[in-house]
N, C-alpha and C positions, 0 to 999 in steps of 0.2 A: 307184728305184734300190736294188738289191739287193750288199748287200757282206758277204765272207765273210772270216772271221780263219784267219790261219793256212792260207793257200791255197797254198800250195805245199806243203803234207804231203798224207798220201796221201788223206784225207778229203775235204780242201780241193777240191784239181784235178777228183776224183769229183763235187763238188757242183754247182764251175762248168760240167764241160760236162753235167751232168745239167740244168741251169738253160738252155745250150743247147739241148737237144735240145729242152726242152720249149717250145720258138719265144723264150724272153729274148735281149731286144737285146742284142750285147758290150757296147755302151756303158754300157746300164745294169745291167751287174755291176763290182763294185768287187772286186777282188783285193787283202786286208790282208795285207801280208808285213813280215818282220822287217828281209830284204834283197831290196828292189828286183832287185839285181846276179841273185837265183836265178830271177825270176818272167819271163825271156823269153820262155818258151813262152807262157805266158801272154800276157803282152801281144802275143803274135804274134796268138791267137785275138779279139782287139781290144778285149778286156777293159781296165776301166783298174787297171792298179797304182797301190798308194799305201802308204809308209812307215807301220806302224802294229807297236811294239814294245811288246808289255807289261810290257818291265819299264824303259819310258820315258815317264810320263805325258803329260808334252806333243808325243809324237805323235801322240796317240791322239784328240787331239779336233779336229783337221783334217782328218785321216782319217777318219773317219764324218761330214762337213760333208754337208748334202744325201741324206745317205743318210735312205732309209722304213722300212727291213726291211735287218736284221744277224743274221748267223747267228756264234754268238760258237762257236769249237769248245775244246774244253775245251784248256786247256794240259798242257803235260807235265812240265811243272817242278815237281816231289815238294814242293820245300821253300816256295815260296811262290803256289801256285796259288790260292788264295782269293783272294789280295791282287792276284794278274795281273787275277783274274775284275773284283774290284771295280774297277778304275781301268777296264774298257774299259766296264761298265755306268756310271758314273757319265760318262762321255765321250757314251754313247750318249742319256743322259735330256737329256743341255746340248744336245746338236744336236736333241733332238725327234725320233729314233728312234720312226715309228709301232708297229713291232713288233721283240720279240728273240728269237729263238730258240735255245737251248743245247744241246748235247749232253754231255745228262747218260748216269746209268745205272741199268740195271734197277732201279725201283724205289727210287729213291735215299733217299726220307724211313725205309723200315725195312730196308733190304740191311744185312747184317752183316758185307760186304766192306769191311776197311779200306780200300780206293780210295772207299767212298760217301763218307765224311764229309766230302770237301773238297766233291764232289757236290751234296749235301745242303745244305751250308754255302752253295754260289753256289744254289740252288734260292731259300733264304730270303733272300738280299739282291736278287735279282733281285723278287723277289715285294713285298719293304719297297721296293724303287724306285718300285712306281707303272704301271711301263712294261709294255704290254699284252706278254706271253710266248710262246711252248709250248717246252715240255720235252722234247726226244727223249732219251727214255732207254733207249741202247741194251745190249741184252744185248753176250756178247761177238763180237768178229770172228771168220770164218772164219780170216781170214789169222794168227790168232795162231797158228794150228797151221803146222805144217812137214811135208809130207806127204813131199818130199825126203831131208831129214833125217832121217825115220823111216828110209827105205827103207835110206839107209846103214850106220844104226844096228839096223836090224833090231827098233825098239822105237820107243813113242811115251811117255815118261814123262810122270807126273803123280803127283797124290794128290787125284783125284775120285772114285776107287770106281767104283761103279757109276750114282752122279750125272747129270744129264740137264741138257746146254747148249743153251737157244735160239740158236744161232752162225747171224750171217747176213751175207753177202759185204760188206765195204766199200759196196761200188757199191750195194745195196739201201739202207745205211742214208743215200749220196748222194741217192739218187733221192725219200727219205723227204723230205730235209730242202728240197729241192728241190719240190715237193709242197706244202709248209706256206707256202714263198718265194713261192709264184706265185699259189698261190689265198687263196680268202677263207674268212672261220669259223673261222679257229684261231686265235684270240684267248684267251688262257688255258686252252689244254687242255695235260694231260699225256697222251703216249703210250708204252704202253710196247711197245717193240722188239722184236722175235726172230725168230728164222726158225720156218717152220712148221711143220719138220720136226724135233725135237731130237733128239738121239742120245749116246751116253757113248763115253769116250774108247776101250772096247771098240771098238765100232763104227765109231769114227772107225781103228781099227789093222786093222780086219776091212777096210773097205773099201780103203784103201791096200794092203794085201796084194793083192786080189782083183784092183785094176788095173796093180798094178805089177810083179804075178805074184811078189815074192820075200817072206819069211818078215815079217813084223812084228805084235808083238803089242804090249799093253797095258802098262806095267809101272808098279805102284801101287807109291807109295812111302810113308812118313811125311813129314809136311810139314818136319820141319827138315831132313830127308835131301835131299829133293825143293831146298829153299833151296839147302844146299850145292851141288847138284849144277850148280845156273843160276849160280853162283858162281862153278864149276869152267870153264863156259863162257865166262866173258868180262861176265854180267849184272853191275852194280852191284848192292853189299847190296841198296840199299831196292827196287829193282826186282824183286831174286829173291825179298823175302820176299812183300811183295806180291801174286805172279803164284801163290806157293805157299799163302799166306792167299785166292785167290780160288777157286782149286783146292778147296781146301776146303771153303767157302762154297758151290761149285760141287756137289757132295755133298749139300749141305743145300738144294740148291735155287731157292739165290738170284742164279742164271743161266738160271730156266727161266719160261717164258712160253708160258701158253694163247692170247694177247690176239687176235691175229694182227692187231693196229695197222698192222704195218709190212707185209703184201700188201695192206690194204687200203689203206692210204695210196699205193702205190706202183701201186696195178691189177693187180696179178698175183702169181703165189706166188713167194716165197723162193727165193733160190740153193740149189738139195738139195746134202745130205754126196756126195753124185755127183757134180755137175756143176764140185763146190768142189775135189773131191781130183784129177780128170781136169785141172781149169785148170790147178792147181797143180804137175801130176808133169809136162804139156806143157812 
């Protein structure tokens, strides 16, 4: 029995029918949600839902009852994510969890991205559990870009420079973890993620222009400019500093990956800055 946290986010859903396609019985995938009431789709596909909130520990240890293999997806909650991570690993060691899988991030023991340290932090309690592992640590998503949005705006801001991001579709990093779920031998490996193709946000403005036929370029900012500016939009502080702290980081390289972990994990090469920006302007 294969159960996945947080399955009704965009990861989540990507993982379960990735875990379809690849022949898993619905029944033996476990759908962890916070509310039951959002996972119909789900449970239409015959999957089973099950009540599992982390930031309620005695749901969480019924909820992985019988499960072999849990894919824990990192949480989103700024202020106490370490503490989410540890209450659903210690839930997973009491039921005998053969395997756990995380979604971590590129490189999380030395990334200088404020987002590694909570990262980093579940790598190490996961690791003091005992409980056999693998670490997907994924660089960043395609989707984090807004290929739309550029065109409106006629710019795609940031403060990456000339920086170079392994960014690879949602769906490939589904199909990754979906991959580790099914087969055997990944028992304490760490992998690290990206797509195969990197490119800088130059390039990422070059080719949205080039398909959407109208003007957009790159616009480099300083990072506390860049902050206000996702601040101007509607982002919460810690969100905006964050994404412009990664930005930066992103410059120095610590979004870029040779590994090429994640085509071979999945059988096939990476979603290209092409096929990401044409999905995305459809």
């Amino acid at each position: 029995m294969i159960a996945i946290t947080g399955a009704t986010g965009h990861l989540g859903q990507l993982t379960i029918h990735a875990l379809l396609g690849r022949g898993t019985v619905p029944q033996d995938i476990v759908a962890l949600v916070r509310d039951p009431q959002k996972a119909a789709s789900l449970e239409a596909l015959g999957v089973q839902v099950r009540r599992a909130d982390y930031t309620q520990p005695e749901t969480l240890g019924a909820a992985v009852q019988g499960v072999d293999k849990l894919l824990l997806v990192s949480s989103s909650d700024f202020a106490d994510r370490v503490g989410q991570h540890r209450r659903v690993v210690e839930a997973a060691k009491q039921a005998g969890v053969k395997l756990l899988a995380y979604t971590s991030i590129l490189r999380a023991d030395t990334s200088r991205l404020s987002l590694a340290a909570d990262h980093k932090a579940t790598e190490e309690l996961i690791r003091a559990s005992g409980l056999p592992f693998v670490f997907l640590r994924n660089s960043w998503y395609m989707e984090n870009y807004n290929p739309a949005q550029a065109v409106q705006h006629a710019a795609v801001a940031g403060s990456a420079g000339e920086g170079r991001v392994s960014a690879a579709a949602r769906a490939d990093y589904a199909a990754a973890a979906a991959a580790v779920l099914t087969q055997t031998g990944h028992e304490n490996a760490v992998y690290e993620l990206g797509g195969d193709q990197a490119f800088t946000l130059t390039e990422l403005a070059a080719e949205i222009q080039a398909q959407s036929g109208r003007p957009v370029t790159y616009q480099n900012m300083p990072q506390d400019a860049y902050a206000q500016m996702l601040r101007g939009v509607g982002l919460p502080g810690v969100v905006a500093d964050m994404l412009a702290d990664s930005d930066v980081q992103l410059e120095q390289g610590d979004l870029y990956t040779e590994s090429r972990d994640l085509s071979r994990l999945i059988g096939h090469p990476t979603t290209t800055l092409k096929e990401a920006v044409k999905a995305a302007l459809a």
